[in-house]
mmCIF file of the N, C-alpha and C atoms, coordinates in Angstrom:
data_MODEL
# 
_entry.id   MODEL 
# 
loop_
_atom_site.group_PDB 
_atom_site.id 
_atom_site.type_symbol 
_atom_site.label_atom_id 
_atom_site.label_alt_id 
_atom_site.label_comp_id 
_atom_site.label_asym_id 
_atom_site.label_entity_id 
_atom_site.label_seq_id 
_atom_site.pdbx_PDB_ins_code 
_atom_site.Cartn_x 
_atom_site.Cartn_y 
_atom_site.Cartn_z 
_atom_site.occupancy 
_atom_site.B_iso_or_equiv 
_atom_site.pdbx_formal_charge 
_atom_site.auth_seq_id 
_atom_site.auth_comp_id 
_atom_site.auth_asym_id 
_atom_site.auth_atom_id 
_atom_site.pdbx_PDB_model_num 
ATOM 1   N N  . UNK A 1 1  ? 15.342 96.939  60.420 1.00 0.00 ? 1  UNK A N  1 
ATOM 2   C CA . UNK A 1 1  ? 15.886 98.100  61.106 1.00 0.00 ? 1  UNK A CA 1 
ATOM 3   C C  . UNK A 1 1  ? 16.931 97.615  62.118 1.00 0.00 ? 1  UNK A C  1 
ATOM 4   N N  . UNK A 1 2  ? 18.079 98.250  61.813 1.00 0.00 ? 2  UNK A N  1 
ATOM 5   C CA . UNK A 1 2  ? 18.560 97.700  63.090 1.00 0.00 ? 2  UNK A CA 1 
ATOM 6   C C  . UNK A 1 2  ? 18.487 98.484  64.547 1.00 0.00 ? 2  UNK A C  1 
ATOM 7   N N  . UNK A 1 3  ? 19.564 98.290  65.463 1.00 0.00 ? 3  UNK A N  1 
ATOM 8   C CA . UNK A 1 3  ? 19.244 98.740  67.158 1.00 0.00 ? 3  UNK A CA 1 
ATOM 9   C C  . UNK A 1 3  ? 20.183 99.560  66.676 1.00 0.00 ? 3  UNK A C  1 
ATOM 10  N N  . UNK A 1 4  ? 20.417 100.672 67.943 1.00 0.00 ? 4  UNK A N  1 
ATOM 11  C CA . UNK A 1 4  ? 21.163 101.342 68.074 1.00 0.00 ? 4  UNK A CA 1 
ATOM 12  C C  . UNK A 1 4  ? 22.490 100.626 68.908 1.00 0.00 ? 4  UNK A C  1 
ATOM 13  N N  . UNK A 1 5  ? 22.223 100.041 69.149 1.00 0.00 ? 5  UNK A N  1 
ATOM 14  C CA . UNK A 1 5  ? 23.744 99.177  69.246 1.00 0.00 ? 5  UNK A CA 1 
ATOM 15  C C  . UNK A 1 5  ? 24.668 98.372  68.105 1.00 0.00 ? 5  UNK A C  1 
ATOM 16  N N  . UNK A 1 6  ? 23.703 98.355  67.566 1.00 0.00 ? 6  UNK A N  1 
ATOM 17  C CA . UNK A 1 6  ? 24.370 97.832  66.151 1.00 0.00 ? 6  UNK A CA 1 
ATOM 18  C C  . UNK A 1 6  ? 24.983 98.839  65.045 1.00 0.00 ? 6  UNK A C  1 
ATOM 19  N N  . UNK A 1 7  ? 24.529 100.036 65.503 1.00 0.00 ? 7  UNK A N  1 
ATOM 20  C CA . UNK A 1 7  ? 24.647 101.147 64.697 1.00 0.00 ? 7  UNK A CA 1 
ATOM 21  C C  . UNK A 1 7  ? 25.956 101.594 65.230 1.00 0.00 ? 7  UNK A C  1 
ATOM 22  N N  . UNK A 1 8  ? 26.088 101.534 66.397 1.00 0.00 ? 8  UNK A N  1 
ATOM 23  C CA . UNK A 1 8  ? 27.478 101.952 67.632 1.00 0.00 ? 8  UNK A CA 1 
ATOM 24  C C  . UNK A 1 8  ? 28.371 100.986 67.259 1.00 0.00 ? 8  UNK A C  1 
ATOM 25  N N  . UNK A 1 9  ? 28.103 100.166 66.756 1.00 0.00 ? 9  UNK A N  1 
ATOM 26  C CA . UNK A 1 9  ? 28.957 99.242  66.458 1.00 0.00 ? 9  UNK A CA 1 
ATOM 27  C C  . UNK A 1 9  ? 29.602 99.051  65.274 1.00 0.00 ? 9  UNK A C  1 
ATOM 28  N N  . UNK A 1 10 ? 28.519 99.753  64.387 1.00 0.00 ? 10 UNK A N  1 
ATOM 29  C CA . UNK A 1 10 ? 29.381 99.770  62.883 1.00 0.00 ? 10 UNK A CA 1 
ATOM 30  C C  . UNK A 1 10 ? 30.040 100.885 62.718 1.00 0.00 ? 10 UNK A C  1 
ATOM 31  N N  . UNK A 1 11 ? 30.193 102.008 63.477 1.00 0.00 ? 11 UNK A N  1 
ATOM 32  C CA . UNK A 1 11 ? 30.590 103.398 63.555 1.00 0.00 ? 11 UNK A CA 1 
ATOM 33  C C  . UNK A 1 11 ? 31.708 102.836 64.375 1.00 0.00 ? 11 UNK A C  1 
ATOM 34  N N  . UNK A 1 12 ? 31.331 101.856 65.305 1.00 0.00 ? 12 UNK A N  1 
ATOM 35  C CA . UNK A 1 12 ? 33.487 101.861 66.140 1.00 0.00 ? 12 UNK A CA 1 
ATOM 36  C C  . UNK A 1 12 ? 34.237 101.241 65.235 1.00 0.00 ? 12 UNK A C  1 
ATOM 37  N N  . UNK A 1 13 ? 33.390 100.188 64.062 1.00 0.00 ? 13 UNK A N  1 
ATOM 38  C CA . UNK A 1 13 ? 34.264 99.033  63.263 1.00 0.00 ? 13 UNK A CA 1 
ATOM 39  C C  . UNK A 1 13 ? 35.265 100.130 62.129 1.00 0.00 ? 13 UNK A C  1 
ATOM 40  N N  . UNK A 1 14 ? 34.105 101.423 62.077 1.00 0.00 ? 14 UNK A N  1 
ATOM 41  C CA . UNK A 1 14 ? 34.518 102.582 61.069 1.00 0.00 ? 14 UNK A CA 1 
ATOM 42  C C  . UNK A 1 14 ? 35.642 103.288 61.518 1.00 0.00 ? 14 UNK A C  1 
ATOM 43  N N  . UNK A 1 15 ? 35.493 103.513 63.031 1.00 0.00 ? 15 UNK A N  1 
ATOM 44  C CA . UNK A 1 15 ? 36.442 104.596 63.843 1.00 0.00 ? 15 UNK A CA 1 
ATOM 45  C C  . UNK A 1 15 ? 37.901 103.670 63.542 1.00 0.00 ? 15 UNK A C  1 
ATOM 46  N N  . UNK A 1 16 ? 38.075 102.390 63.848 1.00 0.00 ? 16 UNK A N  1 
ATOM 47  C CA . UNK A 1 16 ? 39.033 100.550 63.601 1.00 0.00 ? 16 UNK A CA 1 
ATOM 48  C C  . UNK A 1 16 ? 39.995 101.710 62.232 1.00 0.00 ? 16 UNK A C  1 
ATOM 49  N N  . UNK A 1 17 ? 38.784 101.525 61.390 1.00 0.00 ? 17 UNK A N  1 
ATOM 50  C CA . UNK A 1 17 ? 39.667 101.632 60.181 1.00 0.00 ? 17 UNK A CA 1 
ATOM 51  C C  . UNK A 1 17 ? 40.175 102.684 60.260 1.00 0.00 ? 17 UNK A C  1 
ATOM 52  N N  . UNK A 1 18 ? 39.631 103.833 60.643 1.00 0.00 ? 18 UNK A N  1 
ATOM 53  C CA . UNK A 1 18 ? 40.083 105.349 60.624 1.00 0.00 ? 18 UNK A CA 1 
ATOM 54  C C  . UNK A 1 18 ? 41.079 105.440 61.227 1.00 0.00 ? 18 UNK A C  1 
ATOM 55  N N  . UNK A 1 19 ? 41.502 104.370 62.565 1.00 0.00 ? 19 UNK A N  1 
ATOM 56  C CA . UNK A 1 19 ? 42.691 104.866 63.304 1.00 0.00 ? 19 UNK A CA 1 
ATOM 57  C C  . UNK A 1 19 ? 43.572 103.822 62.795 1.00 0.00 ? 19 UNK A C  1 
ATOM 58  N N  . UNK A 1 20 ? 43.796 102.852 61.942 1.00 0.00 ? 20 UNK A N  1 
ATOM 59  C CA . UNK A 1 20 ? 44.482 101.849 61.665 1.00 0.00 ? 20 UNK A CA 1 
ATOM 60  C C  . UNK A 1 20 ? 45.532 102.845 60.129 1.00 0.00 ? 20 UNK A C  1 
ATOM 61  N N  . UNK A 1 21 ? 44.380 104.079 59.728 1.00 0.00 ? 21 UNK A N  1 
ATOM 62  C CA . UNK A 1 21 ? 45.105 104.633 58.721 1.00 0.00 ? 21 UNK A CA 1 
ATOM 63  C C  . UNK A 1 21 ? 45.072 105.960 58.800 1.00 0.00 ? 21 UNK A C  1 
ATOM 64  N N  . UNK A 1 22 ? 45.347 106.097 59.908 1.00 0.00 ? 22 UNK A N  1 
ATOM 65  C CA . UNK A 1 22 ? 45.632 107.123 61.062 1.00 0.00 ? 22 UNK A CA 1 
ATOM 66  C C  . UNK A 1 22 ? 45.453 108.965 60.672 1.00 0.00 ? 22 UNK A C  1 
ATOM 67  N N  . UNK A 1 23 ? 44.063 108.299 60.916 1.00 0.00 ? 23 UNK A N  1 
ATOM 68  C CA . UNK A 1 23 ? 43.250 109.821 60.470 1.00 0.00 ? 23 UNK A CA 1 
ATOM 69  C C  . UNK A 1 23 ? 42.486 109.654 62.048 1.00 0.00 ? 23 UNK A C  1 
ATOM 70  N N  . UNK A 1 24 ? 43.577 110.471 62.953 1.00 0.00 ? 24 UNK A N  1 
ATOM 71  C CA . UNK A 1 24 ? 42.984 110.270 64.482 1.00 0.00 ? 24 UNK A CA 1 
ATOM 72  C C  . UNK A 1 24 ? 41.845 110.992 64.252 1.00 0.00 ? 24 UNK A C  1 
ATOM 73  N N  . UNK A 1 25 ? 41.154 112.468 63.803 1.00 0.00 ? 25 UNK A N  1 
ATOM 74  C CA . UNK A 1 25 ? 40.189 112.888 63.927 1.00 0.00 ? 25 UNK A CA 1 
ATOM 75  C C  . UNK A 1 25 ? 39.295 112.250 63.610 1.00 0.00 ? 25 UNK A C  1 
ATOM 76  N N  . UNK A 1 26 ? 39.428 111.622 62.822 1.00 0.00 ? 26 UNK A N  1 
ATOM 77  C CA . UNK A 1 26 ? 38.187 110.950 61.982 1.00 0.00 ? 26 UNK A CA 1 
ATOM 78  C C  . UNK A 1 26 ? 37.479 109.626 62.617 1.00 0.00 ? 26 UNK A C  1 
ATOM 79  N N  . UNK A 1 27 ? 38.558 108.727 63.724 1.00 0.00 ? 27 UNK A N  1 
ATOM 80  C CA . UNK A 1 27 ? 38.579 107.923 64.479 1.00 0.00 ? 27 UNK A CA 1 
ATOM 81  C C  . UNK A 1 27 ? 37.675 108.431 65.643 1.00 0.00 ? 27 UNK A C  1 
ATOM 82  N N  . UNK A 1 28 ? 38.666 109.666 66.504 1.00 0.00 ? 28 UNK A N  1 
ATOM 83  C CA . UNK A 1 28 ? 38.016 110.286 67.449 1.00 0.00 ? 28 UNK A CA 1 
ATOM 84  C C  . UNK A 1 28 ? 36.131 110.480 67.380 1.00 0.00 ? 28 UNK A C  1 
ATOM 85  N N  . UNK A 1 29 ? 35.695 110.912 66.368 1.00 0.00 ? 29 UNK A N  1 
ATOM 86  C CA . UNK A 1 29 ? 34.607 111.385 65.795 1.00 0.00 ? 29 UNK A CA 1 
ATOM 87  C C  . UNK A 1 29 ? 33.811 110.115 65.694 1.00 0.00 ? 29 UNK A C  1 
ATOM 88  N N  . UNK A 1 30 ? 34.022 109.215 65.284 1.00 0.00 ? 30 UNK A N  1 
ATOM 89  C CA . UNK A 1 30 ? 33.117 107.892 65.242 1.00 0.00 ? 30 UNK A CA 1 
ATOM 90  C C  . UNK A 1 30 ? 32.728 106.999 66.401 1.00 0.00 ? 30 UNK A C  1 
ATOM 91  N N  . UNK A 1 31 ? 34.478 107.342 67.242 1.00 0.00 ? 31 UNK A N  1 
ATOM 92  C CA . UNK A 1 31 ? 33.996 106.596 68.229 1.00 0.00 ? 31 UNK A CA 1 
ATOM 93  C C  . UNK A 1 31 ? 33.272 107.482 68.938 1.00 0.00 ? 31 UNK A C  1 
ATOM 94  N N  . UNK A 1 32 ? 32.957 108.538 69.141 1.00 0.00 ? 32 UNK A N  1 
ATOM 95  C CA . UNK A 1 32 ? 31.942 110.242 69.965 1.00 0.00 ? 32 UNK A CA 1 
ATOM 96  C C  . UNK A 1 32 ? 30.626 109.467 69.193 1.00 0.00 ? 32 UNK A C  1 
ATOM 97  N N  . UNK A 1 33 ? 30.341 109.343 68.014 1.00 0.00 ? 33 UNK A N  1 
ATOM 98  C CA . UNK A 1 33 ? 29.274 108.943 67.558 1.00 0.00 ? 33 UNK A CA 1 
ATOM 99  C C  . UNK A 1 33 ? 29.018 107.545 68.207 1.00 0.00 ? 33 UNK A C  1 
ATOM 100 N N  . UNK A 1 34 ? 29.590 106.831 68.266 1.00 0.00 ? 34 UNK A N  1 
ATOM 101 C CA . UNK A 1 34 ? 29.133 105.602 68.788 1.00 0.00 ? 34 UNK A CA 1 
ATOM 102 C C  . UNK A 1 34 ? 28.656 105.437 69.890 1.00 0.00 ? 34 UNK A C  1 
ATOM 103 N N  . UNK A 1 35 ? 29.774 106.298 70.608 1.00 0.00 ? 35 UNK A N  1 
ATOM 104 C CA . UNK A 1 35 ? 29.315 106.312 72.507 1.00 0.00 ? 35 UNK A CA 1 
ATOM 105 C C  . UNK A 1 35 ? 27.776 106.790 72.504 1.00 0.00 ? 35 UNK A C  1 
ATOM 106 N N  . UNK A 1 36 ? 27.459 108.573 71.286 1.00 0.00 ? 36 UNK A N  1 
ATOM 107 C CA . UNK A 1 36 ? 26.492 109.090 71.548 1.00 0.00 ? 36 UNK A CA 1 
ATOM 108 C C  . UNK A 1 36 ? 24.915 108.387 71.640 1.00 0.00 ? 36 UNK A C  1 
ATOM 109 N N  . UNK A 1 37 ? 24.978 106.870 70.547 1.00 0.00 ? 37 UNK A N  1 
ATOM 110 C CA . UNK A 1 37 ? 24.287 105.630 70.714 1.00 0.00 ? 37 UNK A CA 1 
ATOM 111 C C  . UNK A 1 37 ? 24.463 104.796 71.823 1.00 0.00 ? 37 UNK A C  1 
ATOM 112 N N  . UNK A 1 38 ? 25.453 104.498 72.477 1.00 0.00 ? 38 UNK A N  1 
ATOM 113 C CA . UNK A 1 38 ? 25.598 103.262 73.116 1.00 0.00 ? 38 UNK A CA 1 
ATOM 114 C C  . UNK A 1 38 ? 26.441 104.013 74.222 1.00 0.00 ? 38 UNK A C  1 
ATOM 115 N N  . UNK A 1 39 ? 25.978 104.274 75.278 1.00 0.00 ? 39 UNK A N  1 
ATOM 116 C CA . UNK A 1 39 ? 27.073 104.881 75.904 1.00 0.00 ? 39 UNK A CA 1 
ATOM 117 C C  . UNK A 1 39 ? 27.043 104.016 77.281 1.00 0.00 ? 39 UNK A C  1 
ATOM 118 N N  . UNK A 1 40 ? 26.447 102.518 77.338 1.00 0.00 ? 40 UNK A N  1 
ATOM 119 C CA . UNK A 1 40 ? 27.343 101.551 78.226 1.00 0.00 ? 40 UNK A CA 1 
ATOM 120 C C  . UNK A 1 40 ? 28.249 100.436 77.456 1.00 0.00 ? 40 UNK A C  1 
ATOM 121 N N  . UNK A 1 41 ? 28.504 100.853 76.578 1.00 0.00 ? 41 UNK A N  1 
ATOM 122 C CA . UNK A 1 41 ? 29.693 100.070 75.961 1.00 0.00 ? 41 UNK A CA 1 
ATOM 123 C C  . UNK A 1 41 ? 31.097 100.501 76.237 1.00 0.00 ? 41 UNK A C  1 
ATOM 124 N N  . UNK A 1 42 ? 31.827 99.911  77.371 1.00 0.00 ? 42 UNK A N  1 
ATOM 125 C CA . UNK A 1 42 ? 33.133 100.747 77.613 1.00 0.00 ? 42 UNK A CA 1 
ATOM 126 C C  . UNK A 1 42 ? 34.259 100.565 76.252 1.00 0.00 ? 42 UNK A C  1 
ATOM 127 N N  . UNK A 1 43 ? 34.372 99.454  75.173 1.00 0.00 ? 43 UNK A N  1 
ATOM 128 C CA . UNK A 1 43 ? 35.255 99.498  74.495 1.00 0.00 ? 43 UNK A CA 1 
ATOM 129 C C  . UNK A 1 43 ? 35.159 101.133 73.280 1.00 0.00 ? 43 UNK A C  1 
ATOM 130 N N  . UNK A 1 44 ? 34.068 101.596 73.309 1.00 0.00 ? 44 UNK A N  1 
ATOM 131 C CA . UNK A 1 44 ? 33.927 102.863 72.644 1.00 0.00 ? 44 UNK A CA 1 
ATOM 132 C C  . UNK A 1 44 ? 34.888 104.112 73.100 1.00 0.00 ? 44 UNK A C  1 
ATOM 133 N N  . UNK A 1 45 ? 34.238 104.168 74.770 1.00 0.00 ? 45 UNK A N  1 
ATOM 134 C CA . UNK A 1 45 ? 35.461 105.069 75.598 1.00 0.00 ? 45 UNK A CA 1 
ATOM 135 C C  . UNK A 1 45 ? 36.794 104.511 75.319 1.00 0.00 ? 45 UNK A C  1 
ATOM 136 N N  . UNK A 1 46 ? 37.091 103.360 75.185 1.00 0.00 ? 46 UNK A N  1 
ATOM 137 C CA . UNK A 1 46 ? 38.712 102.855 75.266 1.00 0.00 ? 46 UNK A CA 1 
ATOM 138 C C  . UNK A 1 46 ? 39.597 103.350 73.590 1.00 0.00 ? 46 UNK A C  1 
ATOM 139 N N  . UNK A 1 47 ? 38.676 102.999 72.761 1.00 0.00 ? 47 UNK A N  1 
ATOM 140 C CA . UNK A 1 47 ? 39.058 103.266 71.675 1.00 0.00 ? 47 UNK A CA 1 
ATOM 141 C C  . UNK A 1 47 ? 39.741 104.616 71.456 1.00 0.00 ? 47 UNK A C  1 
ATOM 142 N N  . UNK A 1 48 ? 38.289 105.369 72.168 1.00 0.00 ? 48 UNK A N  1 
ATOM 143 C CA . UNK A 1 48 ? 38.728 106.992 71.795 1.00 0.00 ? 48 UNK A CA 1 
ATOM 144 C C  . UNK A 1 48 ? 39.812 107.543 72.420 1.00 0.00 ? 48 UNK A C  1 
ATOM 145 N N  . UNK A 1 49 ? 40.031 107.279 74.061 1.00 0.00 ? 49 UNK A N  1 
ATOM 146 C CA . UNK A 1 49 ? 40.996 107.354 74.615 1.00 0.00 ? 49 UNK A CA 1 
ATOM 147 C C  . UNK A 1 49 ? 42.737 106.733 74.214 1.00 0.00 ? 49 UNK A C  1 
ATOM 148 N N  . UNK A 1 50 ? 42.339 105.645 73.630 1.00 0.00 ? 50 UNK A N  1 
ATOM 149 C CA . UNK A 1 50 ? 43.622 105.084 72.586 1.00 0.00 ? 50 UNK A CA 1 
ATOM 150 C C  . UNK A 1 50 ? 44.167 106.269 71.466 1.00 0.00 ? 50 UNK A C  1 
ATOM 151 N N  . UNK A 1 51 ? 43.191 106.761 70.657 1.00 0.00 ? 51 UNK A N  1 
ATOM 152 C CA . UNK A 1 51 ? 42.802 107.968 69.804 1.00 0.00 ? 51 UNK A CA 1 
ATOM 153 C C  . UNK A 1 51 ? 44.502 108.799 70.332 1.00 0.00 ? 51 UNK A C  1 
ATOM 154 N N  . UNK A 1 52 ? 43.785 109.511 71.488 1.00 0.00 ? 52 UNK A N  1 
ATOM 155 C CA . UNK A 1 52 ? 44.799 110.365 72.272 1.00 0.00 ? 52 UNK A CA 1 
ATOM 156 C C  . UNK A 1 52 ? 45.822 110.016 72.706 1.00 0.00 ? 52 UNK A C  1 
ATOM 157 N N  . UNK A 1 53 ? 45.912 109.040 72.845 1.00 0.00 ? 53 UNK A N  1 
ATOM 158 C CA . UNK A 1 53 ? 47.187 108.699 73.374 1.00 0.00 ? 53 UNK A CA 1 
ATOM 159 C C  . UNK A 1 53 ? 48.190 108.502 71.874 1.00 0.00 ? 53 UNK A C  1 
ATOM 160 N N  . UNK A 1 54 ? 47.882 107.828 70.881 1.00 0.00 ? 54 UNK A N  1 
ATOM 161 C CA . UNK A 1 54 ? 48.026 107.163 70.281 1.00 0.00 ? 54 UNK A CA 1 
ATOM 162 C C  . UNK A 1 54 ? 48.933 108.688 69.130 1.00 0.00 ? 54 UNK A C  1 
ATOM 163 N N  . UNK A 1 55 ? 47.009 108.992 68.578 1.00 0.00 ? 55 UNK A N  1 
ATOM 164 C CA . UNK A 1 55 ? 47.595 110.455 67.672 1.00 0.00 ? 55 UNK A CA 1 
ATOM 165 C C  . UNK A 1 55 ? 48.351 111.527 68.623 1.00 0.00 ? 55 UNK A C  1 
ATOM 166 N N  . UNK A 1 56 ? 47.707 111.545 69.811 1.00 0.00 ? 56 UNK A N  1 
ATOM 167 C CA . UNK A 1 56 ? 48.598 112.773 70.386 1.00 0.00 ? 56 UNK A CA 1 
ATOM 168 C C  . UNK A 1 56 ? 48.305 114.514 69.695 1.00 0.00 ? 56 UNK A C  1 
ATOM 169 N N  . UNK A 1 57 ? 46.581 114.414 69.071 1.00 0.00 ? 57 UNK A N  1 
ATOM 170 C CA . UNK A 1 57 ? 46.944 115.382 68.346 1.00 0.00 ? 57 UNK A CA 1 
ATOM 171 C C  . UNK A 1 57 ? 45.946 116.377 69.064 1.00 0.00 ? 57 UNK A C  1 
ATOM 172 N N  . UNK A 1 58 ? 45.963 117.707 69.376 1.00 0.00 ? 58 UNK A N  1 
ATOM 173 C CA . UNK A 1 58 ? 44.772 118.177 69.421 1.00 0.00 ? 58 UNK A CA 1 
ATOM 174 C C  . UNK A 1 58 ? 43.530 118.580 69.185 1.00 0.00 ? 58 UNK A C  1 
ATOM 175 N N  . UNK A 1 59 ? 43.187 118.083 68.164 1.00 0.00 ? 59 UNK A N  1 
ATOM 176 C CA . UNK A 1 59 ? 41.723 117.982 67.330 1.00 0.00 ? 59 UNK A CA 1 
ATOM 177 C C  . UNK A 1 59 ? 41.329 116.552 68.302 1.00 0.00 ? 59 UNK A C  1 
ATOM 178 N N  . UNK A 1 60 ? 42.246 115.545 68.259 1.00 0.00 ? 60 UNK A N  1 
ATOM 179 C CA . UNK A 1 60 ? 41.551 114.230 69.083 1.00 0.00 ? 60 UNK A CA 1 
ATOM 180 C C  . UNK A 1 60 ? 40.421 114.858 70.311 1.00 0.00 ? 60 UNK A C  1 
ATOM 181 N N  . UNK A 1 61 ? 41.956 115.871 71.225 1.00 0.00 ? 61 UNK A N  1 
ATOM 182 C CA . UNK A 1 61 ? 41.668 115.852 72.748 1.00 0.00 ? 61 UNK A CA 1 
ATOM 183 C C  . UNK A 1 61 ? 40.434 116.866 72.569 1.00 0.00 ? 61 UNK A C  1 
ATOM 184 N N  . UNK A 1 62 ? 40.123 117.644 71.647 1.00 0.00 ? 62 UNK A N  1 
ATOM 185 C CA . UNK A 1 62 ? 39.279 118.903 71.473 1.00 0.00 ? 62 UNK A CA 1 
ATOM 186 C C  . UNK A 1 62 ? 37.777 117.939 71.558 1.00 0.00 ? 62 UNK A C  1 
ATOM 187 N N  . UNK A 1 63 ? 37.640 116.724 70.586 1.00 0.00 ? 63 UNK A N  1 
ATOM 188 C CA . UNK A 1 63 ? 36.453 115.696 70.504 1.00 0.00 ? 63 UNK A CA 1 
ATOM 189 C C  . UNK A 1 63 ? 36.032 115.410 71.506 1.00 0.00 ? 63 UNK A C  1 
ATOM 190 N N  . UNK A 1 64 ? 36.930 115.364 72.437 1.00 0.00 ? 64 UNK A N  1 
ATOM 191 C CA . UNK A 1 64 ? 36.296 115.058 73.853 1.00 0.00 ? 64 UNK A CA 1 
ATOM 192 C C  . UNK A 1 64 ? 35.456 115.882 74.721 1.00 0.00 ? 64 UNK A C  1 
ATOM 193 N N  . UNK A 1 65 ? 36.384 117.463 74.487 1.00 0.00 ? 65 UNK A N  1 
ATOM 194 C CA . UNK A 1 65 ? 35.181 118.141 75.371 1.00 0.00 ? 65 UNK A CA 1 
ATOM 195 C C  . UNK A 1 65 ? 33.631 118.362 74.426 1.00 0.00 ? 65 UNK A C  1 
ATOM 196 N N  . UNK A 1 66 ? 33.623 117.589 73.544 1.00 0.00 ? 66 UNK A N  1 
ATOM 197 C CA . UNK A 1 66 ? 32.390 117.644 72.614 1.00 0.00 ? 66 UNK A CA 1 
ATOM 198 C C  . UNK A 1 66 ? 31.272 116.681 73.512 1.00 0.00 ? 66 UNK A C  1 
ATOM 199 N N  . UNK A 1 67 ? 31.870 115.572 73.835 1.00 0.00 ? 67 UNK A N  1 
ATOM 200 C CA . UNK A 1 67 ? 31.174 114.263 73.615 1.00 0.00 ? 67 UNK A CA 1 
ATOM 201 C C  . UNK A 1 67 ? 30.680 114.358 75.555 1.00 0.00 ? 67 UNK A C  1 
# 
């Protein structure tokens, strides 16, 4: 079984790919899932915040008031 940090971790490696082939929602969303596991890991917040800056789209900034 693994931890839930490991789980946060394969969901940011997922969010990596999602924003590398720039499906910001889909990025946004993994890294929300990851934090929702691991939420003293600051590179999760950084990612997602990259997200927004990055896509610029509003579905990103909408993920946030989710999370």
């Amino acid at each position: 079984m693994t931890s839930a940090a490991d789980q946060a971790t394969a969901l940011k490696d997922e969010g990596n790919k999602a924003f590398k082939a720039h499906d910001w929602l889909r990025a946004a969303e993994l890294y929300t899932k990851a934090i929702e596991l691991n939420d003293k890991e600051p590179t999760f917040y950084t990612n997602r915040a990259q997200v927004c800056v990055t896509g610029s789209t509003i579905a990103a900034w909408l993920s946030l008031e989710v999370a």
